[in-house]
C-alpha positions as CSV (number, residue, x, y, z in Angstrom):
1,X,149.5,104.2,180.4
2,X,151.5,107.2,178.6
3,X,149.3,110.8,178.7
4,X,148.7,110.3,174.9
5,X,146.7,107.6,175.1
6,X,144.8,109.2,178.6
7,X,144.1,112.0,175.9
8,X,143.1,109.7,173.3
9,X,140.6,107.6,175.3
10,X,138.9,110.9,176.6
11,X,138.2,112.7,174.0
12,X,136.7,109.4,172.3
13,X,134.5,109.2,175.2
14,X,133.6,113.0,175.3
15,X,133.2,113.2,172.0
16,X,130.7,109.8,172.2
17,X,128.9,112.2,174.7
18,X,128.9,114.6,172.6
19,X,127.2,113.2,169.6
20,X,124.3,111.2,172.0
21,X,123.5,114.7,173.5
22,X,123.2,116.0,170.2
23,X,121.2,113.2,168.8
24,X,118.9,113.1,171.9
25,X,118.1,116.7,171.8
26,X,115.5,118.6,169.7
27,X,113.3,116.9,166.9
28,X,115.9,114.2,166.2
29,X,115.2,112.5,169.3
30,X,112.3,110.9,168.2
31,X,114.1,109.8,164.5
32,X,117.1,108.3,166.9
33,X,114.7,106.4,169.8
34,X,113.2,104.6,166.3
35,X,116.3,104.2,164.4
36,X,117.6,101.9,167.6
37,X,114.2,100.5,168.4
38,X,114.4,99.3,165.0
39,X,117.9,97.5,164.9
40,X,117.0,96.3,168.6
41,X,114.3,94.6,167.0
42,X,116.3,93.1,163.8
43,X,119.2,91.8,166.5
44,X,116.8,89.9,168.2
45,X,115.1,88.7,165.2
46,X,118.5,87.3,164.1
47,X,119.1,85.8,166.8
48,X,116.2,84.0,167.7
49,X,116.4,82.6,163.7
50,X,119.3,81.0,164.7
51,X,117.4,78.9,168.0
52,X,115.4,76.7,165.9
53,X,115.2,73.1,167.5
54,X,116.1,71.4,164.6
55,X,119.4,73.4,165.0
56,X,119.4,72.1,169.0
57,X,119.8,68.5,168.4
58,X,123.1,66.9,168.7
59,X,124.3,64.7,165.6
60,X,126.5,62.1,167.2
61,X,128.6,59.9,164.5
């Protein structure tokens, strides 16, 4: 792996850090714990849409 792409990788990853120590710190944390509460919730939701038993039987020709 070439020291560019070393470079590259880390400061992605430190700057990732970066921004969820800033948005886990003061009075945004409690906007950001809701914010991904939220969309944890809507994944799921979406996902379990998609398990209905009618969805679960085969169809053999």
């Amino acid at each position: 792996m070439s020291t560019t792409r070393k470079l590259a990788i880390g400061l992605g990853v430190a700057g990732g850090a970066l921004l969820a120590a800033w948005l886990l710190t003061g009075d945004r944390k409690k906007k950001t714990k809701d914010f991904i509460a939220k969309k944890a919730d809507d994944l799921k939701k979406a996902f379990d849409k998609g398990n209905d038993a009618e969805d679960q039987d085969v169809n053999y020709i």
